[in-house]
C-alpha positions in Angstrom: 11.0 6.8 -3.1 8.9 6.2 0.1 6.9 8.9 1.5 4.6 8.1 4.2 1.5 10.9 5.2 -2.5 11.0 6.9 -4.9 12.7 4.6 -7.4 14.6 5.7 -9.7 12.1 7.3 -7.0 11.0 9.5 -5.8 7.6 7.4 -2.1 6.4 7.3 -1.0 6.8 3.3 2.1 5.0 2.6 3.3 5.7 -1.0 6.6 4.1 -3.1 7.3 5.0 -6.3 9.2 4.0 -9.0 10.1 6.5 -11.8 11.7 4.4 -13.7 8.3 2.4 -14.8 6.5 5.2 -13.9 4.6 3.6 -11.6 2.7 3.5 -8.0 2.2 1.5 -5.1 -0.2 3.0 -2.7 -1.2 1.2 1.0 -4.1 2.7 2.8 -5.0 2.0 6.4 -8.4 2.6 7.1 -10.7 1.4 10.0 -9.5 -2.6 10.1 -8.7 -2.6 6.7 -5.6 -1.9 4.6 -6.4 -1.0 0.9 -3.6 -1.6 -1.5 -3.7 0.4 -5.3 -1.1 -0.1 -7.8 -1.1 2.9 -10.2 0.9 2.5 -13.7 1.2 5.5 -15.8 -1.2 7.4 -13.7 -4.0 5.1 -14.2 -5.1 2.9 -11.3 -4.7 -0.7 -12.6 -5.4 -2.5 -9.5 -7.1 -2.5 -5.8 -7.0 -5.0 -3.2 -8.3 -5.4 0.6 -7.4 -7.2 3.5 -8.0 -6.8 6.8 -4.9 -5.9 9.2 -4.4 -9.5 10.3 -4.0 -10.7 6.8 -1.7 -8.0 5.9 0.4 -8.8 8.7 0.6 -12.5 7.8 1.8 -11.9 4.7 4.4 -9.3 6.3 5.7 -11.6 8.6 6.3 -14.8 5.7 8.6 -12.3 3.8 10.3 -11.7 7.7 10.2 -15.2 8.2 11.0 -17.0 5.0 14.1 -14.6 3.9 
C-alpha cells in the first residue's frame, strides 16, 4: 500500500508498506535532500540520505536498465 502526504512542516512523505513482513519504507523530501527510513516491526532499522540528484540517478538506472 502506497500513500503519499506533507506533514506539517510542509515536506512530501511518501510511505509503502508491506503487511505481510510488517514492515516500512518511508522517503522524505526535505530542503535538497531525500531521507529514506526502513521501519521493520515498528522499529526503525535503517536511515539513509542523498541529495535529489543522487536519488534521481539511481531512479533513472532502474528506468534505464529494465
Amino acid at each position: 500500500m502506497i500513500n503519499v502526504k506533507k506533514n506539517k512542516s510542509g515536506h512530501l512523505i511518501i510511505t509503502i508498506r508491506d503487511y505481510g513482513n510488517n514492515s516500512l519504507i518511508e522517503f522524505k523530501k526535505k530542503d535538497e535532500s531525500i531521507y529514506i527510513d526502513i521501519y521493520v516491526m515498528n522499529d526503525k532499522t535503517a536511515r539513509f540520505k542523498m541529495s535529489k540528484e543522487i536519488f534521481s540517478k539511481v531512479y533513472n538506472e532502474f528506468e534505464n536498465n529494465t
